[in-house]
N, C-alpha and C positions, 0 to 999 in steps of 0.2 A: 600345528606345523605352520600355517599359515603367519599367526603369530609372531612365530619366530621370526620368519623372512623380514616381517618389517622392522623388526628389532631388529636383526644384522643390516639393514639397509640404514634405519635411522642412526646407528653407530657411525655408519663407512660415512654416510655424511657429515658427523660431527665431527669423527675424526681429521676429514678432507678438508673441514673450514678451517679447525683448530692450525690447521698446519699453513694453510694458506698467509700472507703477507695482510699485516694490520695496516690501516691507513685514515685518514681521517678523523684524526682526535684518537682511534680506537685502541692505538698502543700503549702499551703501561711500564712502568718500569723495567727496565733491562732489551725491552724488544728494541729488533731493528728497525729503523727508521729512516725515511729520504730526505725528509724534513722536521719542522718544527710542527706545521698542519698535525703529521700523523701522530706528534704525543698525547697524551690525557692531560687532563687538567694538574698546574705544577711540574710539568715534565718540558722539557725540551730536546731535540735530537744533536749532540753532541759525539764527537770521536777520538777517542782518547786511545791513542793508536800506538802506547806505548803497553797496552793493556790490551786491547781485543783490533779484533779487524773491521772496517767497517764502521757507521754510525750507529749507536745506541741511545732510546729514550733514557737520560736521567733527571735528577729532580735542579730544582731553579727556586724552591719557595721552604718556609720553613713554614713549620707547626706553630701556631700560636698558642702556650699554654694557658694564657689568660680564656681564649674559648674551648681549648680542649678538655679544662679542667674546670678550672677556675683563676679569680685574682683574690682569691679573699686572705693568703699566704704573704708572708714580709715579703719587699724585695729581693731579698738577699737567700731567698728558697726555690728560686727559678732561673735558669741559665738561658742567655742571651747572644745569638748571633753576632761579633767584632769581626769588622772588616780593619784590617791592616792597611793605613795609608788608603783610607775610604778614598781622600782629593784625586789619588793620583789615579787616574784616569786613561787607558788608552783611550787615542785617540781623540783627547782633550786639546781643542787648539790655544793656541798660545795668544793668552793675554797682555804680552810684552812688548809683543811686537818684533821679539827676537824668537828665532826659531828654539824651543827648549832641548836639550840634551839631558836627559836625563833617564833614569829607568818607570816603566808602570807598575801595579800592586794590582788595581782592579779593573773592571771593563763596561762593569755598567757605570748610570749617572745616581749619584749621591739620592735621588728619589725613587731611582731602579730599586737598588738595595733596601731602602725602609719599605717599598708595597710588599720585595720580596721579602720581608722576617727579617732583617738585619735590624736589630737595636743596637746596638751602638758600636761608633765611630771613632778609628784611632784619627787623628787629625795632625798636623807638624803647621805650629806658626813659627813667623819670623815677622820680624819689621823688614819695609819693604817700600818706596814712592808715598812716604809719609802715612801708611798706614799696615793693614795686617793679612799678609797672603797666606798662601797654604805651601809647601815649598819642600822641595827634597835638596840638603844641603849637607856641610860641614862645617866644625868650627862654630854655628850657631849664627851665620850667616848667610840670605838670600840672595841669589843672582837673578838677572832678568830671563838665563837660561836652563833656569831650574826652577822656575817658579810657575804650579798651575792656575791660579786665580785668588783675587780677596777674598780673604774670609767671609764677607758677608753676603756673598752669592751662596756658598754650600749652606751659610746659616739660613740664610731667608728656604732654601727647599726645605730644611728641617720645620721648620716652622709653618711654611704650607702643609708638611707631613701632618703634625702634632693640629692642626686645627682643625683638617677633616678626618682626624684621626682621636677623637676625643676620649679613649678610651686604653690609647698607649703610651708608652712610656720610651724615651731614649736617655740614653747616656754617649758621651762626647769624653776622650780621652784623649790629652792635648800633650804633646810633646812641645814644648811651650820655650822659645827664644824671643820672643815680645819684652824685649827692655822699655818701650813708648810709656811712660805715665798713666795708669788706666786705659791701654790701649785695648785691652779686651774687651771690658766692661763696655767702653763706647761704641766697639763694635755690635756684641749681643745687644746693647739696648737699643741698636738703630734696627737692627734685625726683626726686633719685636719679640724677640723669646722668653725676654725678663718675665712675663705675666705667668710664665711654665716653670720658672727657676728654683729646685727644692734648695732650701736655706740651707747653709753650712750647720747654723746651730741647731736643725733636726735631726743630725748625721750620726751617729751612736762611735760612738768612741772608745770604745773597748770590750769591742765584740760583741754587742749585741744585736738581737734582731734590728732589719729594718721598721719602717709603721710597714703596712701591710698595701699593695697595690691597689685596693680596693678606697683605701683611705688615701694614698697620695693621689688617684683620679679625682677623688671628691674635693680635694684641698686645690686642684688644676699643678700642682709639684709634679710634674710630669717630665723634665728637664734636669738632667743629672751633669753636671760640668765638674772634671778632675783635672787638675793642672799637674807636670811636672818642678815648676817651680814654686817649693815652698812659701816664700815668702808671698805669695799673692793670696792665700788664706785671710792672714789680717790684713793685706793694702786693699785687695778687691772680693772677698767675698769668695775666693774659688778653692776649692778645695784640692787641700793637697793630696794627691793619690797615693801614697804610700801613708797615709794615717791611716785610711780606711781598708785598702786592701791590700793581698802578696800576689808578687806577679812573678812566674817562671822564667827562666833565662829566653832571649829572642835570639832570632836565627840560628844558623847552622849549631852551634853549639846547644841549644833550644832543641833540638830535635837526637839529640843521640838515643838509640832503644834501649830502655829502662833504665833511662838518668834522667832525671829533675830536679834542676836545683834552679836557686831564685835568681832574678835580676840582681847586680850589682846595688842598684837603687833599693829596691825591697827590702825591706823585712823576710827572715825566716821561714818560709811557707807555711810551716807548721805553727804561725804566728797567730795562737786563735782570740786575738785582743782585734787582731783586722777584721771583719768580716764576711768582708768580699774577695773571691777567686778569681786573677785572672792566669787563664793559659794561651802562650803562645805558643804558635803552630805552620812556621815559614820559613825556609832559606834566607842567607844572608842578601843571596843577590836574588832578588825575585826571578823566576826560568817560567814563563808561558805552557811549554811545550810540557813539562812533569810537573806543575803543579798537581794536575787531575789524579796524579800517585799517591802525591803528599796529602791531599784532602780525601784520602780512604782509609785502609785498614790500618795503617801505620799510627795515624791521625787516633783512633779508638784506643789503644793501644799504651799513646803517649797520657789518653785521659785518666787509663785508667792507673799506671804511674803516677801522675803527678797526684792522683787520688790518694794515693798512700802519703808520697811527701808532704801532701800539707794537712796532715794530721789528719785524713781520712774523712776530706771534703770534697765534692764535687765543683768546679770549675762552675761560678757564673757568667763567665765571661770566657769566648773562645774565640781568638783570632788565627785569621788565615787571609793569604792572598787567593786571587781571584778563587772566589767563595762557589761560583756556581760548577768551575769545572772538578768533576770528581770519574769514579769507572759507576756510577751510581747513584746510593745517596751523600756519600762526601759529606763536607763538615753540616748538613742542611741536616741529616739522618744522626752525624754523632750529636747536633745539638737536642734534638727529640728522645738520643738517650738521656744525655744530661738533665734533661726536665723529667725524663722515666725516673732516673735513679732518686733525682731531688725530690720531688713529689711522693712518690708514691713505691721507689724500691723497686720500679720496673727495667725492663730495657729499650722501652719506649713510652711516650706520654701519652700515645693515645689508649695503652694498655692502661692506664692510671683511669682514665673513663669508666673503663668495662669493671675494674677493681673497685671503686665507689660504686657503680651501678650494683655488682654482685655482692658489696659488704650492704648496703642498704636494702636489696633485697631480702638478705640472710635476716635481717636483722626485724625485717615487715615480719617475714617468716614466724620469728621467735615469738616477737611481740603477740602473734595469730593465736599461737600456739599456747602462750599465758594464758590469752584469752580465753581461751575453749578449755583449758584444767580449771580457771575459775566458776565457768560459767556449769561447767557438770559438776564443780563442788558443792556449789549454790543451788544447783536443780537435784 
């Protein structure tokens, strides 16, 4: 009897904590929250109040499959966080000296995004004050008031990124208006990235595997550069992004539920001579306020669509605007499926851990098991 009591006493207490208000790092995904303080580690207190009332902890950081799993796999068997118009920047002050008019994509700084899991980066050049900025325009044309900084500011954080980061990998995808002469190349090689720069002539060309991550760290090819203008393949060296991969249609038409069709530019999705996935995944006019909609369920949704149209591959590449606002895990969660499904067939990457763990276990097992039929054969 006695017993008992304390057992009904130590429940009413668990119960009374359970219920209680988390605070201090101790929240976890989905809890409410006053601040950033009370999330856990990779969370942040956001309100997406098109969705629930109130603040809730969601996530800010993505899975790295290179540690969740491994890197011993091609490139082209792991899918990678794209931020859409990485440059554009709220609240990026104006390099021109003109006040900018223009629209944002994202909210943190271009080094925000790589500690948080973003590999790689949609980028817009133009020619610009005799050299090469980052720029939201038309026409193929940059103004003083649409323009947020030289290229070789975003480039040199990349390459602070990649040096004390010797073990990752990014890709840079350039919507590319740079008429200048070698205007690129002069840029990246003032930057210092050239030493990271995987060669056009190692790129496979008609569908095949990439070399494997584990071999482009060891080679330092850690630097992937895709140009939208062809011809800079043979002037400079960059490769043109519709040889290597299909990319789905962008904006509003980009998002209809259960239509995926490709870019105008692209190739055929189902083009399996490309080998690389890109999906895009944002309104035509970036909206602050619903993105946090667009970067959830809808978002999973569209992967797993576009999964059929290009011939029943997984998206290596997944872009969105502001990456971190979602009701949750948002594109941070659909990217960790995308490595679930690539890797290992799961519907998350860190499930692919527990999957090698319990196939290599099974497999100690078996081997044990030979052992011991041999070993009472021989006795």
């Amino acid at each position: 009897m006695e017993l008992s009591r304390y057992i009904l006493i130590l429940l009413f207490f668990s119960l009374l904590c359970s219920a209680s208000a988390c605070s201090n790092g101790e929240c976890q995904l989905g809890d409410k929250c006053l601040s950033d303080g009370d999330c856990g580690a990779g969370l942040y207190c956001f309100d997406c109040r098109l969705e629930f009332s109130g603040s809730k902890c969601v996530r800010y950081t993505v899975s790295d499959p290179f540690k969740v799993v491994n890197n011993s796999l091609p490139f082209n068997k792991y899918a990678y966080l794209t931020t859409h118009n990485a440059f554009a920047i709220d609240g990026e002050p104006s390099h021109t000296g003109v006040p900018r008019i223009t629209v944002d994509n994202q909210e943190d700084s271009v080094t925000q995004q790589l500690n948080n899991g973003v590999r790689a980066l949609m980028l817009d050049t133009y020619d610009l004050k005799g050299d090469v900025w980052l720029c939201h325009s038309s026409g193929g044309k940059c103004y003083d008031y649409t323009a947020f900084e030289p290229l070789i500011d975003t480039l040199k954080e990349i390459e602070t990124f990649l040096s004390a980061n010797p073990t990752e990998i990014v890709t840079i995808i350039l919507e590319d208006y740079v008429k200048a002469p070698n205007g690129l190349t002069k840029v990246f090689s003032k930057s210092g990235l050239m030493k990271y720069w995987f060669p056009v002539s190692k790129m496979p060309k008609k569908g095949e595997d990439w070399p494997t991550v584990s071999d482009m760290v060891a080679q330092n090819h850690r630097l992937l550069v895709f140009t939208s203008m062809k011809s800079k393949e043979q002037s400079e060296g960059i490769a043109y992004q519709w040889k290597y991969m299909v990319e789905n249609q962008y904006g509003d038409d980009g998002m209809d539920k259960g239509k995926c069709s490709n870019r105008a530019e692209s190739p055929p999705l189902n083009d399996k001579t490309k080998s690389l996935v890109l999906v895009n995944y944002f309104p035509t006019v970036p909206v602050k306020l619903t993105s946090c909609l667009q970067n959830s369920m809808a978002l999973t949704d569209m992967l797993n669509t576009c999964y059929n149209a290009a011939g029943r591959r997984w998206a290596n590449f997944l872009a969105v605007n502001y990456y971190k606002r979602s009701d949750g895990g948002g594109a941070l969660e659909a990217t960790d499926l995308l490595n679930g499904r690539l890797l290992c067939g799961c519907d998350d990457v860190h499930s692919c851990s527990v999957s090698v763990s319990s196939t290599f276990s099974t497999q100690r097992l078996f081997f044990f098991y030979k052992f011991l039929l041999s070993f009472c054969y021989w006795n």
